[in-house]
C-alpha positions as CSV (number, residue, x, y, z in Angstrom):
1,X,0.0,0.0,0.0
2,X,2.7,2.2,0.8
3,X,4.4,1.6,-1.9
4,X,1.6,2.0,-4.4
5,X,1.0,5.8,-2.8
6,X,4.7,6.4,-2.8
7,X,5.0,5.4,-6.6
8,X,1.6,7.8,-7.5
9,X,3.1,10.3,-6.3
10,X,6.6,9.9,-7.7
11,X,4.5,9.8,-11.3
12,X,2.5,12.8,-10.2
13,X,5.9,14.6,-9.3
14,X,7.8,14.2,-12.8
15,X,4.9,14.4,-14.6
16,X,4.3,18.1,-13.8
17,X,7.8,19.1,-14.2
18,X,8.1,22.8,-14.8
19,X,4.9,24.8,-14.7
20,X,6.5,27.3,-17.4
21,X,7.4,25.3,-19.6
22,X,4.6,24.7,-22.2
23,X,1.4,24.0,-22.9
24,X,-0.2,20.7,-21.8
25,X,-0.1,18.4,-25.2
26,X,-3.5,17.0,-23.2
27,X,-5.0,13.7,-23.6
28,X,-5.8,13.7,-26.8
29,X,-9.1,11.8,-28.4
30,X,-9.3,8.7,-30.3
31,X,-9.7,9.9,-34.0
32,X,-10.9,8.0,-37.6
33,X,-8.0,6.4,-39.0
34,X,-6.2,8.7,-41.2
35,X,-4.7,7.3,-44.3
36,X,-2.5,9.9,-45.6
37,X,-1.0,9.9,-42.4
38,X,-0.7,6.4,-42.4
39,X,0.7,6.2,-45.8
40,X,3.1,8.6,-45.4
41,X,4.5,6.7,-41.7
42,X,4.9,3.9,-43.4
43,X,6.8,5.6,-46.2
44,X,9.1,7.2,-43.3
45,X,9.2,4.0,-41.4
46,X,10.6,1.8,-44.4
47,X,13.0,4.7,-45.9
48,X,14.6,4.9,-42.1
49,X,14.6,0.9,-41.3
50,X,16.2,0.3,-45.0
51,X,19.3,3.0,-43.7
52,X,19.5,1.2,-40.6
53,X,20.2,-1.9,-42.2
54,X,22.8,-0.4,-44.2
55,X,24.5,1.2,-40.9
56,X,24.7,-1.9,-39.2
57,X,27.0,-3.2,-42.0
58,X,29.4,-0.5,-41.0
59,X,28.7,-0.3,-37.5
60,X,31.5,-3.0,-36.0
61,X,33.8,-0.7,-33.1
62,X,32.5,0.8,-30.0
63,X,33.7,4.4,-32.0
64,X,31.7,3.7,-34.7
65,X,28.7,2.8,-32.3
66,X,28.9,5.8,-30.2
67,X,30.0,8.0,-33.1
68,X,29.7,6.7,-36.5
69,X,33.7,6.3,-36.7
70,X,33.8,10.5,-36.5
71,X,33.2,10.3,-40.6
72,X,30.4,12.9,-40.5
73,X,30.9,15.7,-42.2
74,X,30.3,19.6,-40.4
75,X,27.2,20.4,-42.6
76,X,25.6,17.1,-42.0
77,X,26.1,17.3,-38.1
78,X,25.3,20.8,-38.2
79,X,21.3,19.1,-39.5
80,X,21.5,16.4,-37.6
81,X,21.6,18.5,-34.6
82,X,19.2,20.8,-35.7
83,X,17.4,17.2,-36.1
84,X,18.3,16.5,-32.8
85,X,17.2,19.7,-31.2
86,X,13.9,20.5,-33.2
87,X,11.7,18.2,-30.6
88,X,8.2,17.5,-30.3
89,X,7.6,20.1,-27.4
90,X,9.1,22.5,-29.8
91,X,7.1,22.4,-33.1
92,X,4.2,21.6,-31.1
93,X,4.6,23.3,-27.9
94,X,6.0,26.6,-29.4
95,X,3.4,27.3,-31.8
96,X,0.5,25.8,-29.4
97,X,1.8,28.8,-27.1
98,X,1.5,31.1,-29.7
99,X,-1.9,29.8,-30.5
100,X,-2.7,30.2,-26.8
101,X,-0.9,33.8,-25.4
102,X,1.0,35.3,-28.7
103,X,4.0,36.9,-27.5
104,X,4.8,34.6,-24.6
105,X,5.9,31.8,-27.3
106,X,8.7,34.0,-28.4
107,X,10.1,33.9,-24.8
108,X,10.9,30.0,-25.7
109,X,11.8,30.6,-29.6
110,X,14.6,33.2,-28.5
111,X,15.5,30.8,-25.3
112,X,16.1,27.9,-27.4
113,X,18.0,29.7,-29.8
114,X,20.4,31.8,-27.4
115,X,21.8,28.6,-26.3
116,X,23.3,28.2,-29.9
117,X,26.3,30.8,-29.0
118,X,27.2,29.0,-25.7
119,X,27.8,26.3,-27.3
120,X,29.5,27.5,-30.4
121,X,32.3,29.8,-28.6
122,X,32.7,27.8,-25.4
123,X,31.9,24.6,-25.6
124,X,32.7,23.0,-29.7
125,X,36.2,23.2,-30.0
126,X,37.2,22.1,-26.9
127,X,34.9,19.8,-26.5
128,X,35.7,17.6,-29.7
129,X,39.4,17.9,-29.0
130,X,39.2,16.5,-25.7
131,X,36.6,13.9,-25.5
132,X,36.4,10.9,-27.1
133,X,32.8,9.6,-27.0
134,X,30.8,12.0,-24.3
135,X,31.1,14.9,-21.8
136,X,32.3,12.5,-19.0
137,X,35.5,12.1,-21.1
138,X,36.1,15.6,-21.3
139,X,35.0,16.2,-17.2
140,X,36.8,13.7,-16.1
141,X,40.4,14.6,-19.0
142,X,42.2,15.6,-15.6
143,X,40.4,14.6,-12.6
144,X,39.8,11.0,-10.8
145,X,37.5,8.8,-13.6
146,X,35.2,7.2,-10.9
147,X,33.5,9.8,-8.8
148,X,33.4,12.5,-11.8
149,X,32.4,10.0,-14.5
150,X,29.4,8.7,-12.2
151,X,28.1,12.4,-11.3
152,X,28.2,13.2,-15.0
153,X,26.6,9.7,-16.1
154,X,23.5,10.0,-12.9
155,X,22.9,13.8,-14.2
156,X,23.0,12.9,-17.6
157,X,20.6,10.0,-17.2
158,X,18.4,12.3,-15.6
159,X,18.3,14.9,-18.2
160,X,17.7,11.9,-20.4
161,X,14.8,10.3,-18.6
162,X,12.9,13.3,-18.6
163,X,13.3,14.5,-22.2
164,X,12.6,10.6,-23.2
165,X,9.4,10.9,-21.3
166,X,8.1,13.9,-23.1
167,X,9.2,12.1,-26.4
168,X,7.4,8.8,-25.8
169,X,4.2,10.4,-24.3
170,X,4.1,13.0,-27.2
171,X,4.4,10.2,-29.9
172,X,1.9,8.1,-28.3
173,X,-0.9,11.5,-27.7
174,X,0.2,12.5,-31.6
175,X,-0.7,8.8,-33.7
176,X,-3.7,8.3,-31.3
177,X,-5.0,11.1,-32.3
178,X,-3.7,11.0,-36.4
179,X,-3.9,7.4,-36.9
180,X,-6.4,6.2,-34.5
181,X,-4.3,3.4,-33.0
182,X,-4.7,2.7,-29.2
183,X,-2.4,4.5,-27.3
184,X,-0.3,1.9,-25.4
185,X,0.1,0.4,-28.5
186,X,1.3,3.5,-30.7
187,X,3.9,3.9,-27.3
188,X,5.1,0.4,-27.9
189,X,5.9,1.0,-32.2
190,X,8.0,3.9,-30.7
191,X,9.8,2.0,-28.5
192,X,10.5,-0.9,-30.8
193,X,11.7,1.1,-34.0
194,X,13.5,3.4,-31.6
195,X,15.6,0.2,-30.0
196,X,16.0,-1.3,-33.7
197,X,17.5,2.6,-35.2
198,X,20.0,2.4,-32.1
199,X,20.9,-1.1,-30.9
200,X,21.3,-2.1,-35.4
201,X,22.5,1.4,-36.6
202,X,24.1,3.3,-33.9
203,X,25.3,6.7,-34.1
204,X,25.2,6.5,-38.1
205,X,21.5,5.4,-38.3
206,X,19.9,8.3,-36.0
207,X,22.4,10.4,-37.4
208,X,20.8,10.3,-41.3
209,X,17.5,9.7,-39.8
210,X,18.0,12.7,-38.0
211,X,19.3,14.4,-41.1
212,X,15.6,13.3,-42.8
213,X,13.6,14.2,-40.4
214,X,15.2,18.0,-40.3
215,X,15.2,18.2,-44.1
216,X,11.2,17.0,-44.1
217,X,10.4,19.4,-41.1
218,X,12.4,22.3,-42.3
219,X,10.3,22.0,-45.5
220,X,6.9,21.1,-43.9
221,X,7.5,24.1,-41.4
222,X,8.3,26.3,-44.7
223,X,5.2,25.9,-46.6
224,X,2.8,26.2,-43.5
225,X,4.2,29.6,-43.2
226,X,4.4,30.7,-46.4
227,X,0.8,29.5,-47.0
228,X,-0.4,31.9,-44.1
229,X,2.0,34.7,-44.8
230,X,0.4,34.4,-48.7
231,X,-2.6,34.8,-46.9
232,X,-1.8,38.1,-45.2
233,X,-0.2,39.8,-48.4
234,X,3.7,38.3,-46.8
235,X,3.1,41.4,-44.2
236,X,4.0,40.9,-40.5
237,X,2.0,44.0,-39.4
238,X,-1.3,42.4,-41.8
239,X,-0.8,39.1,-39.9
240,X,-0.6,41.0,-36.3
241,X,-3.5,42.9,-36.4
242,X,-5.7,40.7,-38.0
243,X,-5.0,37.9,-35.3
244,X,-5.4,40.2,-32.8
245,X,-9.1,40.8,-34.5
246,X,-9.4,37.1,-34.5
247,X,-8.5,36.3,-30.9
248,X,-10.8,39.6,-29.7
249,X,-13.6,37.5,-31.4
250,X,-12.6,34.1,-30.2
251,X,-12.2,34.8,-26.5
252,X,-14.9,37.3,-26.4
253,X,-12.1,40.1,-25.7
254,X,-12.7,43.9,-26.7
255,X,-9.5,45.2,-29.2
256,X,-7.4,46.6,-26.1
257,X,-7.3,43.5,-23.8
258,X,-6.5,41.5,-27.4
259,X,-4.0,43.2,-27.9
260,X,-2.3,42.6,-25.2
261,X,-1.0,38.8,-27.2
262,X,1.5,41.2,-28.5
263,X,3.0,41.9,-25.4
264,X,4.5,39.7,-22.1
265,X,2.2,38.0,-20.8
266,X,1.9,35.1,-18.2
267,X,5.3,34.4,-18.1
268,X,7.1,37.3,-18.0
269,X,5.1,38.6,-15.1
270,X,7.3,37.2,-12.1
271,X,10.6,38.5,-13.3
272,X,12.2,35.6,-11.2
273,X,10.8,32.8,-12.8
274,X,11.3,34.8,-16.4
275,X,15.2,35.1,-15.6
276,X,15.4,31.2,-14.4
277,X,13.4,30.1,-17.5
278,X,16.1,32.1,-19.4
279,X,19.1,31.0,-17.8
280,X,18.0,27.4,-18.5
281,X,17.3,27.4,-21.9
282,X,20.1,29.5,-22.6
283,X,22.6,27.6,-20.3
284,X,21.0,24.4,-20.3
285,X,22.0,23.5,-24.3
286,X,25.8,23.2,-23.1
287,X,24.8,20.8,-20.9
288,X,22.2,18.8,-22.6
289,X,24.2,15.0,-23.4
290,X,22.5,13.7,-26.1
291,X,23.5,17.2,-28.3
292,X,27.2,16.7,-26.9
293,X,27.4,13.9,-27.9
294,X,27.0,14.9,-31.3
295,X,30.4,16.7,-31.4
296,X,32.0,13.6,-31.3
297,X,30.9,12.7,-34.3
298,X,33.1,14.8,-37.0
299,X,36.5,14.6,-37.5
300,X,38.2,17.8,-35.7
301,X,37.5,21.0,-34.0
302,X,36.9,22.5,-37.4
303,X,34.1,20.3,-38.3
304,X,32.4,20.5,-35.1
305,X,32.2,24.7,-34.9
306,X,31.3,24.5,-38.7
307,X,28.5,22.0,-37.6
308,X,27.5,24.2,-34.9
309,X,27.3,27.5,-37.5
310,X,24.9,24.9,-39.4
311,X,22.8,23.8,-36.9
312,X,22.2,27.7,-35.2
313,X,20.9,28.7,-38.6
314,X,19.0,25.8,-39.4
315,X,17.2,26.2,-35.8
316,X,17.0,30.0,-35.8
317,X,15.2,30.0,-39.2
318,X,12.6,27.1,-37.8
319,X,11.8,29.0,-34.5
320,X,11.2,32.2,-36.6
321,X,8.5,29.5,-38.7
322,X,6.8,28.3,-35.1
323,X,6.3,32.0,-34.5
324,X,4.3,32.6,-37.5
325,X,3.0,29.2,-37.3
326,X,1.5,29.8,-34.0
327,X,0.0,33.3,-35.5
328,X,-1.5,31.4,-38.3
329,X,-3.3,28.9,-36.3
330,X,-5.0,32.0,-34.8
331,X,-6.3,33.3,-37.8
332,X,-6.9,29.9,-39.7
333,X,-7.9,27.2,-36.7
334,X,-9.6,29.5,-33.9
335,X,-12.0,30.5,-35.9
336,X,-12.9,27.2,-38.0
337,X,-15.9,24.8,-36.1
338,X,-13.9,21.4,-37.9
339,X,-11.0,21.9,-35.3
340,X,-12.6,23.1,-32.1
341,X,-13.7,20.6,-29.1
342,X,-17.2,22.0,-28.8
343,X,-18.3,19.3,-25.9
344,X,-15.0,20.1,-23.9
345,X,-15.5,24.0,-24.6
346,X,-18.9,24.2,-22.5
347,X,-17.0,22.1,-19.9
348,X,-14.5,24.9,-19.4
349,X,-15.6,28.0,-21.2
350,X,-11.9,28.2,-22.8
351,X,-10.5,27.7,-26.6
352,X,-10.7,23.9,-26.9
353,X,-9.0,22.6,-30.1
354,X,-9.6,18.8,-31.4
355,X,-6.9,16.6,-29.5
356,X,-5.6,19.3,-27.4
357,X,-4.6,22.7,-27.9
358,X,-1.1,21.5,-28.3
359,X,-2.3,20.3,-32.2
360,X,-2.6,23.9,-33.4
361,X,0.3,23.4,-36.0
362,X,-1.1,20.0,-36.9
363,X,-4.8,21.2,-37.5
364,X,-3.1,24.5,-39.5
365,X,-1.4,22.1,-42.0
366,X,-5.3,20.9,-42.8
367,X,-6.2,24.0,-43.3
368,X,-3.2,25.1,-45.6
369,X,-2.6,21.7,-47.5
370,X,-5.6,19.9,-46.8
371,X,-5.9,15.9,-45.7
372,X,-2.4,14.9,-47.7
373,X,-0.2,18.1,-46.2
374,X,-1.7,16.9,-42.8
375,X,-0.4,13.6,-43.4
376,X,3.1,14.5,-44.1
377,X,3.0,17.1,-41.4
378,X,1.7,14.6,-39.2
379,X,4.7,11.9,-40.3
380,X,7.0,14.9,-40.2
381,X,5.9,15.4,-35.9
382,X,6.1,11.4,-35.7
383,X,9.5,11.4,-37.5
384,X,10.8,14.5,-35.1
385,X,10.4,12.5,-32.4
386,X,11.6,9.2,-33.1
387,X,14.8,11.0,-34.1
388,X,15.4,12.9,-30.8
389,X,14.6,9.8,-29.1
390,X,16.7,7.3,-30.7
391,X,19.4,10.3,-30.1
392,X,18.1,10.9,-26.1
393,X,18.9,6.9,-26.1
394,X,22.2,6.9,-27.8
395,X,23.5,9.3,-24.9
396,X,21.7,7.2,-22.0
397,X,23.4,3.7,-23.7
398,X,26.4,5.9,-23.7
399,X,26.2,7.2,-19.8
400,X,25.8,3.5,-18.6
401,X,28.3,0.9,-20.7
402,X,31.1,3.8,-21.2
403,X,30.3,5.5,-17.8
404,X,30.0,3.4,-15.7
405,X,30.3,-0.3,-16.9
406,X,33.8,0.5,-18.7
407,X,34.8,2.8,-16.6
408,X,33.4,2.6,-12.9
409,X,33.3,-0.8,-12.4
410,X,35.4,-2.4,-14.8
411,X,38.1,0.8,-14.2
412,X,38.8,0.5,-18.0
413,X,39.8,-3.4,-17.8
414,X,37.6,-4.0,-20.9
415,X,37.4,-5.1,-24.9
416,X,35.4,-3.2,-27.2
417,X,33.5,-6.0,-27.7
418,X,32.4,-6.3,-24.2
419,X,31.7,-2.4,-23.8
420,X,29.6,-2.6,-27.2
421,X,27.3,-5.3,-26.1
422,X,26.8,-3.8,-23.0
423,X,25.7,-0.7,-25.2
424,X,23.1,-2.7,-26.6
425,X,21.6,-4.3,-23.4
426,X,21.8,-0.7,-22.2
427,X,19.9,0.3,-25.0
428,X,16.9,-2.6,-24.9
429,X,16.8,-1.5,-20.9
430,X,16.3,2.2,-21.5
431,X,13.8,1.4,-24.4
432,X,11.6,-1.1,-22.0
433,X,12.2,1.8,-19.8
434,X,10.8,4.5,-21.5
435,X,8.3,3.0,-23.1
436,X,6.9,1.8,-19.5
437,X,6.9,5.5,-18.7
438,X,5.5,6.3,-21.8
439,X,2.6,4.2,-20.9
440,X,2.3,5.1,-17.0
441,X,2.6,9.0,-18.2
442,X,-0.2,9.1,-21.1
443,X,-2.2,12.2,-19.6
444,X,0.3,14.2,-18.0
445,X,2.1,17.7,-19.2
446,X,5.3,16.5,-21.6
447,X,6.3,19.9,-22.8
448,X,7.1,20.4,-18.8
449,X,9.6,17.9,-19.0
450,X,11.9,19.5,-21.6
451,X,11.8,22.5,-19.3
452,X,12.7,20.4,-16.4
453,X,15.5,18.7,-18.6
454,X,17.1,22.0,-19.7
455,X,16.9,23.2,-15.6
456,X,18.7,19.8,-14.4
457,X,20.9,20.4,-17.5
458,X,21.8,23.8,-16.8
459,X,22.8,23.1,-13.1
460,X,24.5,20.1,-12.8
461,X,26.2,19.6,-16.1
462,X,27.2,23.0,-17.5
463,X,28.5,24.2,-14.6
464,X,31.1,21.2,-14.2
465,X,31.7,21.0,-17.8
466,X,32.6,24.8,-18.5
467,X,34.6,25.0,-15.1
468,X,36.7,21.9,-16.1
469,X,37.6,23.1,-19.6
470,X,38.6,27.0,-18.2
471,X,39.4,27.3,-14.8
472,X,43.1,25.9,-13.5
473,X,41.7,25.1,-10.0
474,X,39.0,23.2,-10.4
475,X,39.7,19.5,-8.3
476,X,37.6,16.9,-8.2
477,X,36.2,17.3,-4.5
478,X,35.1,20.7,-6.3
479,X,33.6,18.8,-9.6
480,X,31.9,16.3,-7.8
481,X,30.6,18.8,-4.7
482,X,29.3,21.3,-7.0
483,X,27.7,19.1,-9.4
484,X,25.5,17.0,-6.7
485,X,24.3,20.2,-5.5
486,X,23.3,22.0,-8.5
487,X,21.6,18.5,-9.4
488,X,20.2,17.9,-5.9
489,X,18.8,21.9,-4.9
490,X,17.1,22.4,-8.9
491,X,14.9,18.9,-8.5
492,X,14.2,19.8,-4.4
493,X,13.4,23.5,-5.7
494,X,10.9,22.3,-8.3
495,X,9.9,19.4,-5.7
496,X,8.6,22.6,-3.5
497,X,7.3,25.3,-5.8
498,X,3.6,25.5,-6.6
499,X,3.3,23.5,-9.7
500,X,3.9,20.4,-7.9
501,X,3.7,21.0,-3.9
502,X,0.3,22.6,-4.6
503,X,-1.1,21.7,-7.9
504,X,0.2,18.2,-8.2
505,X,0.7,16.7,-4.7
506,X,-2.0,18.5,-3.0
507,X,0.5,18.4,0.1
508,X,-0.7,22.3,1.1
509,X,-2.2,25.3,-0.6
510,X,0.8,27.7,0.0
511,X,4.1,26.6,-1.8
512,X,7.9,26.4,0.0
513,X,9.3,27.5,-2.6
514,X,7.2,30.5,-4.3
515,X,8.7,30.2,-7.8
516,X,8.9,27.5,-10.4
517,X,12.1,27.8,-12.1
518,X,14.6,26.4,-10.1
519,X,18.3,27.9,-12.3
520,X,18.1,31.6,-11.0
521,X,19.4,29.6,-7.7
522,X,20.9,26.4,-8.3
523,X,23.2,27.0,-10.8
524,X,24.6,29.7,-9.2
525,X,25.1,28.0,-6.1
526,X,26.6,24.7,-8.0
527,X,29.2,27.3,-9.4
528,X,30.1,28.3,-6.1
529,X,30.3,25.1,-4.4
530,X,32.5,24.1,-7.4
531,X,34.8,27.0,-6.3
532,X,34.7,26.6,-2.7
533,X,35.8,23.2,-2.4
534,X,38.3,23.3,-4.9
535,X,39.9,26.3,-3.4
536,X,39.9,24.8,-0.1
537,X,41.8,21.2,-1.3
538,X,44.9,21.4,-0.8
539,X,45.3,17.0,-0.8
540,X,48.2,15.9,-3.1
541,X,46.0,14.7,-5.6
542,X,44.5,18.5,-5.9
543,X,47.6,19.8,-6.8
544,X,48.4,16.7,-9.3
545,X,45.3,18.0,-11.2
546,X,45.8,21.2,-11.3
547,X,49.2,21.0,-12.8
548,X,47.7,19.0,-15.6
549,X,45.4,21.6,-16.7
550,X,47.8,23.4,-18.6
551,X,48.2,19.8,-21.1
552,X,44.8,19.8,-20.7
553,X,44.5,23.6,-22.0
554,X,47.2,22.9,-24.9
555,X,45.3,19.9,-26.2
556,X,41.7,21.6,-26.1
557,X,43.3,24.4,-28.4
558,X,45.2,22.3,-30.6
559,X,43.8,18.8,-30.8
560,X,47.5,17.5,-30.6
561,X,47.5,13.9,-29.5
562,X,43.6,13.6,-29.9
563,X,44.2,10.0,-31.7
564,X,44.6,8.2,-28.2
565,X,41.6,10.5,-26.8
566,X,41.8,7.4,-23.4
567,X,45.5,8.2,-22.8
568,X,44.5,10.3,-19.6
């Protein structure tokens, strides 16, 4: 009994994640099969299960497993992480936020995309010169492998767990509602191709599926918003005002209070929560592992800034699209009785769209492209997030047989062989895993998740990872210290803030912590910890690794002796 209670309210917790961090995707509604959908899955499935076959031919080395034997080239990383990046929560989310509160949306476009620099002049270069496979090489370049490597591989498994729940959930909500398949079982096809792209292809099959599904979203994305700016006359001012007419209608809203879409809103109004959202979408990228990992993945330091270029203007120019996506779904689904929830809008009084609110984008491909664009769109949302799934899984297979199987408990006494079959049972275990949660999760908030996942992100792996790359005096009492904090106080923070201490868990009506984002405070503080206890070591072993940083700082700038990127 007690342990029943204690695992509802474990799946209450995750499930709310961050209350600022999208819309609720909702549970959607059981819809007549749709066939251009259908058709054009199928398509996607047998184009992306015909390249995996070809990858597992030249898939045979743990380095080509983890990252497709570094052959990639800069431009094709540079999409693939733009593949890898583009999720579910963000073609869907984004533009349902729009849909819902106009300018807030643009709080998350320019979030997401600020990240882009971090990582370009900070994190790239040094990054492929000194790892090997993942951040935990890099971390851990200088300082002892054990207690650093498993920090890094627990926080980056927790990142993991939460994006992959958003994913799975999101896929299952999105063919329920397109294909009319039953849920658990659209959950379960996710799982199973996701576990054949990785566990057969590796790195090189979610990397060109990845590619794919960029190219097919960056073009889907393209013609849903030149279809409503060719509807406005391609003027931005046009599309404003007459969606601000259209929402004053809608929600029964004179022309002032309308306008106000065009301003902050909701989440800009507590200027703490606004600056912790910010800091960690914007900080949170460096420290996401599954887009780290994709450094790894071209042959030098060249490749992987050039790749980075890519991907920040491949992922700049979609979030501009969600913008005017979201803008368009005001003036072409609002407004049209085939897409609105009539039964659930006398319930609540609200703006109920067919299958949630968090469809806008797909019902606005409907009424652009009719039923056959809709079908590729909705292919396109299936396709985006098997992608960033078998990706999210990649990094999690990563975390656990070169973490901490090779390197934890085997302290490097292992073949390739062995570590690459552990990959693969890691791999079954976190598909089982998430598609388990995936299941358990089916009507709970998954766009909070990816907030939650950028928060964790941003305060126990960024801070470690920047610190270890630039600062001299970082030791590992410091690495370890500051990272379990950061990791520890942003979960506890979020534990206690209203969206889950109030809303969720019911516990009381009045929060302990009165704010929702948890990186304002935690990532600061995992910083300092990080200093503190570095600066206060003084053990032999400290000043062994601080000596080493400046080989460390040689190699990061030059790549010299990257071939034997284990010799530390």
């Amino acid at each position: 009994m007690i342990k029943s209670k204690f695992f509802a309210a474990v799946t209450m917790l995750l499930a709310s994640g961050l209350a600022f961090a999208g819309p609720d995707l909702g549970a959607a509604e059981q819809q007549p099969t749709n066939w251009p959908a259908i058709i054009m899955f199928m398509i996607f499935v047998g184009g992306t299960l015909f390249i995996t076959k070809w990858a597992a031919k030249q898939t045979t080395s743990t380095n080509d497993f983890y990252t497709a034997g570094g052959g990639i080239s800069g431009f094709q990383n540079g999409l693939a992480i733009a593949g890898d990046y583009m999720s579910a929560a963000s073609f869907l989310g984004i533009s349902a936020m729009v849909f819902m509160s106009g300018f807030d949306g643009l709080l998350y476009s320019l979030g997401f995309m600020v990240g882009w620099p971090i990582v370009l002049f900070l994190v790239a270069e040094r990054l492929r010169n000194l790892g090997k496979f993942n951040l935990s090489d890099v971390v851990s370049f200088r300082l002892q492998e054990k207690p650093v490597r498993t920090l890094a591989a627990v926080s980056s498994l927790v990142v993991v767990a939460f994006y992959l729940i958003a994913q799975m959930v999101g896929a299952g909500q999105l063919i329920k509602l397109l294909f009319g398949l039953n849920y658990n079982l659209a959950v379960v096809i996710v799982g199973l191709l996701m576990m054949a792209y990785v566990m057969f292809g590796g790195m090189l099959a979610t990397t060109w599926v990845q590619i794919i599904k960029a190219v097919m979203l960056l073009s889907g994305a393209t013609f849903m918003a030149f279809m409503v700016m060719k509807g406005v006359g391609f003027s931005f001012t046009n599309m404003f005002e007459q969606s601000i007419q259209v929402f004053s209608k809608v929600h029964d809203l004179n022309l002032t209070d309308a306008a106000k879409i065009m301003g902050p809103g909701s989440l800009a109004s507590n200027p703490i929560d606004a600056i912790s959202l910010g800091l960690a979408l914007m900080f949170g990228t460096a420290g996401l592992p599954h887009i780290l990992m994709r450094f790894f993945t071209v042959k030098d330091a060249k490749e992987a800034r050039k790749s980075v270029v890519v991907a920040t203007g491949f992922i700049g120019y979609f979030y501009l699209l969600t913008f005017i996506i979201g803008f368009g779904a005001i003036l072409y689904v609002s407004n049209n009785p085939q897409f609105l929830d009539v039964a659930k809008m006398a319930v609540t009084g609200k703006l109920e769209l067919v299958g949630g609110n968090n469809m806008a984008a797909v019902h606005l491909s409907d009424a652009v492209g009719g039923d056959l664009f809709m079908g590729f769109i909705s292919a396109v949302a299936f396709a985006t997030i098997l992608a960033v799934v078998a990706g999210l899984t990649l990094s999690g297979a990563s975390a656990i047989s070169h973490d901490l199987y090779a390197n934890v408990f085997k302290k490097g006494q292992t073949t390739p062989e062995s570590e690459l079959r552990m990959s693969k049972i890691a791999t079954l275990g976190l598909a089982i895993f998430a598609m388990v949660l995936g299941i358990i999760f089916e009507k709970q908030n998954v766009a909070f998740m990816v907030g939650l996942a950028f928060s964790v992100a941003a305060c126990a792996n960024f801070p470690v990872l920047v610190l270890s790359m630039f600062w001299k005096g970082l030791t590992t009492r410091g690495a370890v210290m500051g990272g379990v904090v950061g990791l520890v106080l942003a979960v506890t923070l979020i534990i206690l803030s209203k969206a889950v201490w109030v809303d969720t868990l019911g516990i009381s009506d009045t929060p302990i912590n009165p704010y929702n984002g948890p990186a304002l405070f935690a990532m600061p503080l995992a910083f300092f910890c990080c200093w503190l206890f570095s600066v206060t070591d003084n053990s032999a072993q400290a000043q062994e690794e601080r000596r080493a940083f400046d080989a460390q700082f040689v190699r990061s700038q030059t790549g010299i002796g990257i071939s034997g990127a284990s010799d530390h």
